[in-house]
Residue frames as qw, qx, qy, qz and C-alpha x, y, z in Angstrom:
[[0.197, 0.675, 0.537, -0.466, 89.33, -32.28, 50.10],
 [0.415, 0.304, 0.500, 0.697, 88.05, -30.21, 46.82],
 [0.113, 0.062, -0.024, 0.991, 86.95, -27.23, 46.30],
 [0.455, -0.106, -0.021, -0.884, 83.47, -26.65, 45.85],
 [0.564, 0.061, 0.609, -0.554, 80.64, -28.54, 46.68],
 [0.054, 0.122, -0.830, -0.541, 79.79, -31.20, 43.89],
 [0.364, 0.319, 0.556, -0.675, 76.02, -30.84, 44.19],
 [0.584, 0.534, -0.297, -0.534, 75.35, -30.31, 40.53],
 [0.395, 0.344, -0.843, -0.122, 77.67, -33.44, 39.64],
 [0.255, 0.101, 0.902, -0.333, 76.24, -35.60, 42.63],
 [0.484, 0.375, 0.252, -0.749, 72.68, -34.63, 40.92],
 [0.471, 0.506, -0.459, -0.559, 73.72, -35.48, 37.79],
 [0.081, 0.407, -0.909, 0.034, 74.98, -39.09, 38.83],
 [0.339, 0.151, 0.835, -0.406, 72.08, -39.95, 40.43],
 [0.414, 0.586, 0.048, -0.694, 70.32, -38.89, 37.64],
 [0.318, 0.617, -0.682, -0.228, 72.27, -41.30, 35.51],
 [0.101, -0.074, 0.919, -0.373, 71.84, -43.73, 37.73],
 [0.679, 0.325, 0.360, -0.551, 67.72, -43.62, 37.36],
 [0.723, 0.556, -0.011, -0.410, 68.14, -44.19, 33.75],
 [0.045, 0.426, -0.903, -0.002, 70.52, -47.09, 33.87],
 [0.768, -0.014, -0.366, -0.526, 68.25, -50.08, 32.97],
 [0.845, -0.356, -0.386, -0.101, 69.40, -52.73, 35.75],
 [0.770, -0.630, -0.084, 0.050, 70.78, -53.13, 39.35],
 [0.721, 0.070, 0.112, 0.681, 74.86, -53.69, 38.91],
 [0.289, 0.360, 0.046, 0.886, 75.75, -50.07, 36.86],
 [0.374, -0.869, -0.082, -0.315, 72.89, -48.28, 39.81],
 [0.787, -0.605, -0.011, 0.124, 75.13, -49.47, 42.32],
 [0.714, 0.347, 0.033, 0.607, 78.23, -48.25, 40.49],
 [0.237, 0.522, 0.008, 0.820, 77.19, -45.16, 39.95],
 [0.449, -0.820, -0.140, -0.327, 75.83, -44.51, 43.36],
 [0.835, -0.427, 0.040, 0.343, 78.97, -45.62, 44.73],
 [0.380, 0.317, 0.158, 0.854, 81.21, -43.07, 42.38],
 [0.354, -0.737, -0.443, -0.369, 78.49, -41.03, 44.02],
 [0.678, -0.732, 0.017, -0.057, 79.61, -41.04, 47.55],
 [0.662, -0.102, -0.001, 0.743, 83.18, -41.26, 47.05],
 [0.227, 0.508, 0.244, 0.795, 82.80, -37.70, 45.37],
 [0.427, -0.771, -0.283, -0.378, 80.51, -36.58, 48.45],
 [0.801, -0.576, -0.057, 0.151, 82.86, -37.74, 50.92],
 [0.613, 0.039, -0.089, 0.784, 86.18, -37.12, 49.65],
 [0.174, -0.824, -0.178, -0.510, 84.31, -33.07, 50.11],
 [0.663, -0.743, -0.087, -0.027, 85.04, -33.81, 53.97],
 [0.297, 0.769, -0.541, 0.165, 88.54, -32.99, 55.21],
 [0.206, -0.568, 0.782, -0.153, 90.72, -36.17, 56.17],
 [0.765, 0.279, 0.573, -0.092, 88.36, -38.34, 54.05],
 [0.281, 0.423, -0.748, -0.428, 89.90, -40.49, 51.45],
 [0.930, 0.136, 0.100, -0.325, 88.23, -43.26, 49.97],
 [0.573, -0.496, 0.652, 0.031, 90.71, -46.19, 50.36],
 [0.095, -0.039, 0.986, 0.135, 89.44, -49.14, 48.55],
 [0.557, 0.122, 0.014, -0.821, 86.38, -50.09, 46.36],
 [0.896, 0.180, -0.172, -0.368, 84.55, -53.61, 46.21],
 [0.164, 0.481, -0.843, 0.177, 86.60, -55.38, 48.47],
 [0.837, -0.351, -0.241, -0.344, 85.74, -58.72, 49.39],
 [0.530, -0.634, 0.558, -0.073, 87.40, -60.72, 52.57],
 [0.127, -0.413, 0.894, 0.120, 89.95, -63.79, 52.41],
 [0.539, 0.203, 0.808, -0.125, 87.16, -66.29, 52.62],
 [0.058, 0.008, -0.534, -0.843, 85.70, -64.56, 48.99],
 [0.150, -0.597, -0.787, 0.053, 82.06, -64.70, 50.93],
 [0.001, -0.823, -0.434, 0.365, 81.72, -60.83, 51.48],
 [0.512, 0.311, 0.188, 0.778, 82.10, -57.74, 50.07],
 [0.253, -0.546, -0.163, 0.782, 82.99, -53.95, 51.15],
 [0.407, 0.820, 0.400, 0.055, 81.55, -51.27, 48.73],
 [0.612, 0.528, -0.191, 0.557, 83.87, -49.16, 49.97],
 [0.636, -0.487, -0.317, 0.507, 86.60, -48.26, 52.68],
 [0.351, 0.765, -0.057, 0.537, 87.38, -45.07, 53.72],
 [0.626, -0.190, -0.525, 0.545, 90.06, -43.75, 55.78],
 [0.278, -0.883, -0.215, -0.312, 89.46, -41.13, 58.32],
 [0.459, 0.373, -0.317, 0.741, 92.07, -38.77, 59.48],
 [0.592, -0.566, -0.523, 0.236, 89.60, -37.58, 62.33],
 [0.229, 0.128, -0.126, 0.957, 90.32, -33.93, 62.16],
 [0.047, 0.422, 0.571, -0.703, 87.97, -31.26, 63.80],
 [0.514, 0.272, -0.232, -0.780, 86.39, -29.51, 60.50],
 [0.456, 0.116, -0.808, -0.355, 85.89, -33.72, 59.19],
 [0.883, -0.251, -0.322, -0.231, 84.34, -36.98, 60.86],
 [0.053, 0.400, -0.759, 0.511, 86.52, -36.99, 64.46],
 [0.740, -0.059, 0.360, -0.564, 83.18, -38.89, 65.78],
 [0.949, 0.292, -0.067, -0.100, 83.66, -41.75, 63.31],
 [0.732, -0.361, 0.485, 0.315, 86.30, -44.66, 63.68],
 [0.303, 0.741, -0.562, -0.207, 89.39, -45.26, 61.48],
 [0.039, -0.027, 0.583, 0.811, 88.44, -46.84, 59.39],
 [0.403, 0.214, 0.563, -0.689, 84.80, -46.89, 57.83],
 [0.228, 0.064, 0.849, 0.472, 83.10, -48.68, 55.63],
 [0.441, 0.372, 0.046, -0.815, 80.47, -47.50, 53.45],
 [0.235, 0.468, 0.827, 0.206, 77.40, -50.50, 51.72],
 [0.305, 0.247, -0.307, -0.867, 75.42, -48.45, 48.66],
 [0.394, 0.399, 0.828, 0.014, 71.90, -49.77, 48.04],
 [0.287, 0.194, -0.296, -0.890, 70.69, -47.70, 45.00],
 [0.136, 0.438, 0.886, 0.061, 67.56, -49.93, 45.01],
 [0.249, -0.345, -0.351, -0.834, 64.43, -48.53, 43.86],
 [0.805, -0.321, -0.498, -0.007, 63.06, -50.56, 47.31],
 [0.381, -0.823, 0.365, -0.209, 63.81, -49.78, 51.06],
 [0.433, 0.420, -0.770, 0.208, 66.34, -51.97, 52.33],
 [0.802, -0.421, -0.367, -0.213, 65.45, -54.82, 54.54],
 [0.622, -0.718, 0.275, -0.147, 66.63, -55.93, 57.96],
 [0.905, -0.193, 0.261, 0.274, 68.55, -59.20, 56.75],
 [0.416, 0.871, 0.052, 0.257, 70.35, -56.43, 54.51],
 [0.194, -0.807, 0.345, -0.439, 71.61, -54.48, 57.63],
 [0.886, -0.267, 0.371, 0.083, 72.47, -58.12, 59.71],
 [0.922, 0.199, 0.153, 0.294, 74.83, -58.78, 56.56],
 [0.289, 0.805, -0.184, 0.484, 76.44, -55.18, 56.60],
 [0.460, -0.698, 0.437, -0.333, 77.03, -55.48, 60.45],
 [0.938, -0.274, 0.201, 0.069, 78.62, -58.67, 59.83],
 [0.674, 0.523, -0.019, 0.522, 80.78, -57.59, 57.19],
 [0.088, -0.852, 0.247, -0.453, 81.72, -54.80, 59.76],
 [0.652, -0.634, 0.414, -0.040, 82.56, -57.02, 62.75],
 [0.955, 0.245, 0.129, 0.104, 84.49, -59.02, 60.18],
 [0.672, 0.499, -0.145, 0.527, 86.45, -56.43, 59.87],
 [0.546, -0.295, -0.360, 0.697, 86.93, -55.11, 63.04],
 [0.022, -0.498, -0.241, -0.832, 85.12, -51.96, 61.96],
 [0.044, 0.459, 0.537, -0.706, 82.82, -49.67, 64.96],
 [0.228, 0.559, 0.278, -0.747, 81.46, -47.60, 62.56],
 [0.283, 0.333, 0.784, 0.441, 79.54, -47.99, 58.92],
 [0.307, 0.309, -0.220, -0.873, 77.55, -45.81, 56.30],
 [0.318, 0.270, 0.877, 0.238, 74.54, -47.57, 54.70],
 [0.191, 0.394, -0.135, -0.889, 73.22, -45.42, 51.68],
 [0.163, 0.404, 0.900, 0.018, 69.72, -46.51, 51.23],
 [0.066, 0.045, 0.474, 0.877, 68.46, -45.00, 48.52],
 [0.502, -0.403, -0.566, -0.515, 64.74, -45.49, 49.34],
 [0.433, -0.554, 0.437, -0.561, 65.44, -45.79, 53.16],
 [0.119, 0.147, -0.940, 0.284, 65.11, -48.87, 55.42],
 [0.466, -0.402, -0.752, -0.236, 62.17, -51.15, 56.21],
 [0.256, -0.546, -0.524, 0.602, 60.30, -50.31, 59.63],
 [0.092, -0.956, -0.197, -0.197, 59.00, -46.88, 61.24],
 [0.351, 0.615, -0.263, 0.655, 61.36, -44.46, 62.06],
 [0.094, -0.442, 0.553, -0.700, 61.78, -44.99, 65.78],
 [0.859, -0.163, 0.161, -0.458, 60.51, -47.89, 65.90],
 [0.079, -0.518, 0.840, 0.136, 62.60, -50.84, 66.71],
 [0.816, 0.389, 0.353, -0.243, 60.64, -53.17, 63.82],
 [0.857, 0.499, 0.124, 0.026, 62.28, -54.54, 61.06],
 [0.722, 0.445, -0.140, 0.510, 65.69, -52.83, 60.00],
 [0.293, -0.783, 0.263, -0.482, 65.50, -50.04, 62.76],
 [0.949, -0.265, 0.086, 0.148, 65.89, -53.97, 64.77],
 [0.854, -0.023, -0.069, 0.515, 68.60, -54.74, 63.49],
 [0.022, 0.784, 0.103, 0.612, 70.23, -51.38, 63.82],
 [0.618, -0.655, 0.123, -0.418, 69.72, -51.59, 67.55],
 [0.979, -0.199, 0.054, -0.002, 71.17, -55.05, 67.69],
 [0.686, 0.496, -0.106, 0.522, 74.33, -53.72, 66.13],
 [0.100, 0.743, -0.179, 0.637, 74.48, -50.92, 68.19],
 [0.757, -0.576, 0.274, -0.143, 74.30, -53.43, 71.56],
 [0.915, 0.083, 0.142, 0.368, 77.08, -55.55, 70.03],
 [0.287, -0.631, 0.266, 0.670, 79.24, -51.45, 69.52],
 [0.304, 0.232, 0.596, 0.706, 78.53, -50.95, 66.04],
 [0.179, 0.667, 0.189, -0.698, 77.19, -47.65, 63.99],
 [0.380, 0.183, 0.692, 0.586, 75.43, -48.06, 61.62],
 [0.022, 0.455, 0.044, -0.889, 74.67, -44.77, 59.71],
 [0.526, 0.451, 0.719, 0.051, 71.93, -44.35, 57.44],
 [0.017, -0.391, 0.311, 0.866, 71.93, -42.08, 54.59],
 [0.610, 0.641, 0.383, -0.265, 68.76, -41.60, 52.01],
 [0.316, 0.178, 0.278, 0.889, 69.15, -39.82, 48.94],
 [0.198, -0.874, -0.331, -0.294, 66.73, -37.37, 49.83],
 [0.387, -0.793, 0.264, 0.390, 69.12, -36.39, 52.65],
 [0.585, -0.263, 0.336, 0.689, 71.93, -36.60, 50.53],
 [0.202, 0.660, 0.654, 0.310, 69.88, -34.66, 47.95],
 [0.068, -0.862, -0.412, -0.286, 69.41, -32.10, 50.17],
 [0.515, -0.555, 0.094, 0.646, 73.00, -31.39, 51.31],
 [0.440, 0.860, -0.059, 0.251, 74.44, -28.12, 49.88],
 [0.018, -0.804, 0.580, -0.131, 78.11, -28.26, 52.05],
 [0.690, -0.039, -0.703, 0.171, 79.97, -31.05, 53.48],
 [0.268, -0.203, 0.554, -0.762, 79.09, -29.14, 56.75],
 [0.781, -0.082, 0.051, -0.618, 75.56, -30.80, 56.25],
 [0.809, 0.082, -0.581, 0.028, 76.89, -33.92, 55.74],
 [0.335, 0.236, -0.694, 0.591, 78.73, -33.75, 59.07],
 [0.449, -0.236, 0.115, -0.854, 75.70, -32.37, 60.69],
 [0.849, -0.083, -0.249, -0.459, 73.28, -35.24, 59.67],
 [0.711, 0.098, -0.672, 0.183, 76.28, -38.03, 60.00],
 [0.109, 0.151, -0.623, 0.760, 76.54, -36.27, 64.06],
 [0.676, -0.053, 0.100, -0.728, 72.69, -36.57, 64.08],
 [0.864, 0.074, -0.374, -0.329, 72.47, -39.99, 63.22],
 [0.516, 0.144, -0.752, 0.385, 74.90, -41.04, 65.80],
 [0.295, -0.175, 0.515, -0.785, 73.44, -39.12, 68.59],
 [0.762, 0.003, -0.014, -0.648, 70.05, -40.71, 67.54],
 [0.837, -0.021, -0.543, -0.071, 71.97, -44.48, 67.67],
 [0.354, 0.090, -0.705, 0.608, 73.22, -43.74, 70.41],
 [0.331, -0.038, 0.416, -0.846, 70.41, -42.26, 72.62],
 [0.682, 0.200, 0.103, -0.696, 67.54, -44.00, 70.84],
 [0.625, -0.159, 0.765, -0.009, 69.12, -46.82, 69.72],
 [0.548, 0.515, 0.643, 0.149, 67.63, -46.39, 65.82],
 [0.029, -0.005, 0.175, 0.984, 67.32, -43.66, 63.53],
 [0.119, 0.532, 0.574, -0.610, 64.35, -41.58, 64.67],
 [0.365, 0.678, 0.285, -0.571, 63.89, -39.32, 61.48]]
């Protein structure tokens, strides 16, 4: 865990990220992004970046392990993987079907998808990606959504924990994210 909050630097990245002229270096730098946000939490370490599986047919943005202490992410499995869409575009349903396969692939429960624009559908509505979403979450998968607006609009890694303990309750009671 580091010391302060990296709010300025997370700003800056994304910021860096806008004015990066095509797809590839966004998704770098949104992914240097969220390692920096997360390692913030205590007993998160990012593991492993851009891993693909034996068959060379998927790939893992990145793994992180989770020590599951009480100040950190004790709700979230060991490990978790974490898919980075810095798109300028929400992120579609067959998107979220190909992260939740890469997840049962690995034997993962629990996943981070940072959709930069958000996810297709209405919030609480089980229509497009909110679907799938659900469908993961009957099959025991969590998938966790993250904006950048929310992530924007964290100032501790308490809020992160907050939102990431909101966004289960809300797959787990509602079956989608709701807001």
């Amino acid at each position: 865990m580091s010391g302060a909050f990296p709010k300025k630097k997370l700003l800056d990245l994304f910021r860096a990220a806008d004015l990066s002229p095509s797809g590839p270096p966004r998704g770098l730098i949104m992914e240097r992004a969220m390692k920096l946000l997360f390692e913030t939490i205590p007993g998160v370490t990012a593991i492993e970046s851009d891993v693909k599986n034996a068959a060379n047919t998927e790939e893992v943005d990145i793994v992180f392990w989770n020590q599951c202490i009480p100040r950190g992410l004790y709700f979230l499995g060991i490990p978790f993987l974490m898919e980075c869409k810095n798109w300028q575009s929400k992120v579609s349903g067959q998107e979220v079907v190909v992260f939740a396969n890469t997840m049962r692939g690995r034997c993962c429960r629990d996943g981070i998808l940072v959709a930069a624009q958000g996810i297709t559908g209405r919030p609480g509505e089980l229509r497009e990606a909110h679907y799938e979403i659900a469908e993961a979450a009957r099959a025991g998968q969590r998938i966790l959504v993250l904006t950048r607006a929310e992530i924007e609009s964290l100032d501790s890694y308490r809020d992160l924990v907050a939102k990431l303990q909101h966004r289960v309750m809300e797959i787990t009671v509602r079956g989608t994210k709701t807001t």
